[in-house]
C-alpha positions as CSV (number, residue, x, y, z in Angstrom):
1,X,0.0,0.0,0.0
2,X,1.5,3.3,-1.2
3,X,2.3,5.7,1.4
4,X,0.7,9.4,1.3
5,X,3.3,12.1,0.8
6,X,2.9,15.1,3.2
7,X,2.0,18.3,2.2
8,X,4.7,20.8,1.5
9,X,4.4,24.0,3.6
10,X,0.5,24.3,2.2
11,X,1.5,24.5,-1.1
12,X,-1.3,23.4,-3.6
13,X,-0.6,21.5,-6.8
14,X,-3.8,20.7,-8.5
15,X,-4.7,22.7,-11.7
16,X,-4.4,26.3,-12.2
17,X,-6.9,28.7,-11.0
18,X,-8.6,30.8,-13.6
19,X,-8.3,34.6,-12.7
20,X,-11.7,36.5,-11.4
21,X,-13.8,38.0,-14.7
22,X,-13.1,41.6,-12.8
23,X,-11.7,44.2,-15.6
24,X,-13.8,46.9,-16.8
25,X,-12.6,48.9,-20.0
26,X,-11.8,52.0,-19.5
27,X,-13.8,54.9,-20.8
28,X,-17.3,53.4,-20.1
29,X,-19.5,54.0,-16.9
30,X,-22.6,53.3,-15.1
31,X,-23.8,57.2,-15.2
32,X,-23.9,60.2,-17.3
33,X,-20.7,61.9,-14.8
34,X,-20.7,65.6,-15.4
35,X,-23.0,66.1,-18.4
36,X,-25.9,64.7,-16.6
37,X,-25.1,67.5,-13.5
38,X,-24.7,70.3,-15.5
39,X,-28.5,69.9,-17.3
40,X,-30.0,69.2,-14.2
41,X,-29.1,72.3,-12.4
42,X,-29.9,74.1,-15.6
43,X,-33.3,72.8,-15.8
44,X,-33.8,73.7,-12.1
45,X,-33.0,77.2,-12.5
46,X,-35.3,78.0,-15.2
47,X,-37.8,76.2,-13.5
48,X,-37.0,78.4,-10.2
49,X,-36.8,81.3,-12.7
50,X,-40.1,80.4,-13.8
51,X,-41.9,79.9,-10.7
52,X,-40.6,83.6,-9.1
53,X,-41.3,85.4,-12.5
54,X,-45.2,83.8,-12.3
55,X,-45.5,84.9,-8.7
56,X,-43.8,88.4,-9.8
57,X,-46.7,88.7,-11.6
58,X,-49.3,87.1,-9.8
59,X,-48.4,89.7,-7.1
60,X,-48.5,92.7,-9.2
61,X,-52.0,92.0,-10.6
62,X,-53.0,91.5,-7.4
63,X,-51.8,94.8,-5.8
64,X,-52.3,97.3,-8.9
65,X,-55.4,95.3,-10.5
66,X,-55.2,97.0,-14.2
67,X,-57.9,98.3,-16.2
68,X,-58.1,99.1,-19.8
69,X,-58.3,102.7,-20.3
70,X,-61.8,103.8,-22.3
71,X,-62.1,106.2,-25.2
72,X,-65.5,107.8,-25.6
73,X,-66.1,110.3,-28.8
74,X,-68.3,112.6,-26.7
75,X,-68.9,115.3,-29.2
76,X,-68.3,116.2,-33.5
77,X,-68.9,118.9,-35.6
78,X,-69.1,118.6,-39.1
79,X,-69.3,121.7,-40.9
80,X,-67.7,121.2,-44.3
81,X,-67.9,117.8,-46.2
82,X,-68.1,118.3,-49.6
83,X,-66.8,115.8,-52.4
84,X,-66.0,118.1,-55.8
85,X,-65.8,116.5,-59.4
86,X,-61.6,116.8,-59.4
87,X,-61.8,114.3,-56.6
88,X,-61.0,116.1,-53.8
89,X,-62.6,116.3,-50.6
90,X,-63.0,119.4,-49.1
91,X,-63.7,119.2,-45.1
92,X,-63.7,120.4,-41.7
93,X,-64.1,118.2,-38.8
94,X,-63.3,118.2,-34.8
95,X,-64.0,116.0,-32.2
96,X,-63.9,116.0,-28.9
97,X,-62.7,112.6,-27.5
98,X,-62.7,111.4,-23.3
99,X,-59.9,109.4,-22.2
100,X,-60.5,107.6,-18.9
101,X,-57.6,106.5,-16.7
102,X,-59.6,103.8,-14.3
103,X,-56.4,102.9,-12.2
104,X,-55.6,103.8,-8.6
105,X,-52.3,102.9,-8.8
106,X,-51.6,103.4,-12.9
107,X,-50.4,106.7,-14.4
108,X,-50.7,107.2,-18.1
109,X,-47.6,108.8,-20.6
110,X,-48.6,109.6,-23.9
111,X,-45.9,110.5,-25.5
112,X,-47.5,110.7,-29.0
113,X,-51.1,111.0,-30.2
114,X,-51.6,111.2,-33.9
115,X,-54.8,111.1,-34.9
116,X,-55.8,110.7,-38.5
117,X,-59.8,110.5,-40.2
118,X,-60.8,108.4,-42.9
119,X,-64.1,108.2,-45.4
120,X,-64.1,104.9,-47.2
121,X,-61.3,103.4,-45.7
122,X,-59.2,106.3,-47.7
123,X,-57.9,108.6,-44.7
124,X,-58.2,112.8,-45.9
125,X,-57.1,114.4,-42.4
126,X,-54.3,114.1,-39.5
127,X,-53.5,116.2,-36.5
128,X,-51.0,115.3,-33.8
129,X,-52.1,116.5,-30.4
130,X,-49.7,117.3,-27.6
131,X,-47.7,114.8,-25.3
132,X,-49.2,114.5,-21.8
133,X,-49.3,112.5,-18.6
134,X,-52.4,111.2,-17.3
135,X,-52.9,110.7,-13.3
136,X,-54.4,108.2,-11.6
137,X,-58.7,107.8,-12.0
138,X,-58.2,110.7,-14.0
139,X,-60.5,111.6,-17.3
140,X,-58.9,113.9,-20.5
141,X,-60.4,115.4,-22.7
142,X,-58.5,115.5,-26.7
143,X,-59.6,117.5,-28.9
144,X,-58.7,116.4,-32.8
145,X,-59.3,118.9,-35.7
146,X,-59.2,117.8,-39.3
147,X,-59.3,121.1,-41.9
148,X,-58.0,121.6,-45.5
149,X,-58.4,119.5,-48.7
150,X,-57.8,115.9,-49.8
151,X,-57.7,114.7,-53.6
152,X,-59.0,111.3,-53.3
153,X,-60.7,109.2,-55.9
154,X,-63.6,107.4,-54.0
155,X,-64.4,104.9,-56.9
156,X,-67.0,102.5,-55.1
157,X,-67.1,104.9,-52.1
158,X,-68.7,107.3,-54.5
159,X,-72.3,105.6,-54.2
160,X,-72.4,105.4,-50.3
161,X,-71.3,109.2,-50.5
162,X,-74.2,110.5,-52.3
163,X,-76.5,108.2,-50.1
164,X,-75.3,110.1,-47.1
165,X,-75.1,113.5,-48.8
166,X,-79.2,112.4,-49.3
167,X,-79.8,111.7,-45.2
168,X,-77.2,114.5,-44.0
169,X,-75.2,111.9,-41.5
170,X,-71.7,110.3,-42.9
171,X,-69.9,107.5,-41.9
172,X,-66.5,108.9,-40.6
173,X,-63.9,106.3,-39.0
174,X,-61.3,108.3,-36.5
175,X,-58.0,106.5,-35.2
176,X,-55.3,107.5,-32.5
177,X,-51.9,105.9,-32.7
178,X,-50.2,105.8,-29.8
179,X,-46.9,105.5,-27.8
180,X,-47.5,105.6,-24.5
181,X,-45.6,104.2,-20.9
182,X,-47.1,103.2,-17.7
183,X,-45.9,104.5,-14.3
184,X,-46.6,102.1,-11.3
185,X,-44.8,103.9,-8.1
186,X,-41.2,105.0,-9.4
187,X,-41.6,102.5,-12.3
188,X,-41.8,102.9,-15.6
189,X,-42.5,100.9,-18.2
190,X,-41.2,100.3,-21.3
191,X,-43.3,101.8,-25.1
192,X,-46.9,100.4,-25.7
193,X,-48.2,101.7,-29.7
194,X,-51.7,100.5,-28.9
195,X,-54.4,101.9,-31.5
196,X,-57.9,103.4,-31.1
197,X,-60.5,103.2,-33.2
198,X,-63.8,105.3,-33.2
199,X,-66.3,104.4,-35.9
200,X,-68.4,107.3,-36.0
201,X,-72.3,108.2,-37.6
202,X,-71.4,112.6,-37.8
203,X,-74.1,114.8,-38.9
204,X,-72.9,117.7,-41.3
205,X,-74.1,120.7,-39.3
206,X,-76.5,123.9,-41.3
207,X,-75.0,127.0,-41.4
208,X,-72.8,126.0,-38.0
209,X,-75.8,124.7,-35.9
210,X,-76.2,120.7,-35.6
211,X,-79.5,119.2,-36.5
212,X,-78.9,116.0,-35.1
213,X,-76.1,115.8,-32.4
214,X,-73.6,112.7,-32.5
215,X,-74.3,110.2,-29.7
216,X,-71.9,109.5,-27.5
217,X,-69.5,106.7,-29.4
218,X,-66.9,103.6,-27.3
219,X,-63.9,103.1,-29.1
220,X,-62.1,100.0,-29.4
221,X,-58.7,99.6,-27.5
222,X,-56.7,97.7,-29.9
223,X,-53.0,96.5,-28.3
């Protein structure tokens, strides 16, 4: 019977041991590393950005509560509209127009008013009025004249003219165009160019007296 041979100071003979499966390549990993940082605390300051310019705002409305400011064409005399055969207009027109600041807490710069009338969708007159600043709950009166002479070829327009030369009342369409800045406190804002339009039924008056006075007209607020 063979004998066993001792072991050897714990040395092992058997067959090799294959290494452990343990080596990752470089350039490859589990997450997104810095990339993946950067566009996350991007996208939480805009959204941060975006909540405190919403409450901004939310919080403004809330204290100065805005209103639109309302054009009323209170008043018009028409003494001179008269259509020649060399196509030109001859005319004399003015209004008076009240603008109404609703706002406590809202002052009003107009910093240009040019206001221009047209017969057919063919404008004949313009006047620019004089810059002004509007207080708060306040009510202004403008007062636009349109005077002179307008060659104008009315073409279609020529038919409705003679209709209303028949009944006396004409169908006259008045715009403002604006530039105007709101003052809330010590702030100002930046230009607004909204545009007014007044669609207006005037009476042509006899010998300076008006048969028929204009009623009192809303324009429309266009931003």
């Amino acid at each position: 019977m063979a004998e066993k041979q001792p072991q050897l100071n714990g040395a092992y003979y058997g067959p090799a041991i294959p290494p452990s499966n343990t080596y990752h390549r470089p350039g490859r990993s589990s997450g997104c590393g810095c990339g993946c940082c950067l566009l996350s605390c991007l996208l939480k300051i805009i959204i941060t950005i975006v909540v405190v310019v919403g409450l901004a705002v939310l919080i403004f409305w809330l204290i100065v509560r805005p209103n639109k400011v309302k054009f009323h064409v209170t008043d018009a005399t028409l003494s001179e509209f008269n259509f020649a055969t060399n196509n030109t207009l001859y005319y004399n027109l003015s209004l008076n127009i009240s603008v109404r600041n609703p706002n406590k807490k809202i002052g009003i710069y107009y910093d240009s008013i040019d206001a221009r009338a047209f017969y057919g969708d063919q404008r004949f007159g313009n006047d620019s009025l004089t810059p002004f600043y509007q207080g708060h709950k306040n009510t202004s009166i403008l007062t636009p004249a349109f005077q002179g002479q307008e060659v104008m070829p009315l073409g279609e327009g020529l038919t409705q003219f003679k209709q209303e030369t028949t009944t006396g009342v004409y169908s006259i369409d008045v715009k403002l165009y604006l530039r105007i800045r709101f003052k809330v406190g010590k702030i100002k804002t930046g230009k607004f160019k909204p545009k007014i339009e007044c669609d207006l039924k005037v009476p042509l008056s006899a010998n300076g007296t008006v048969t028929t006075p204009i009623e009192t007209t809303k324009c429309d607020l266009d931003y």
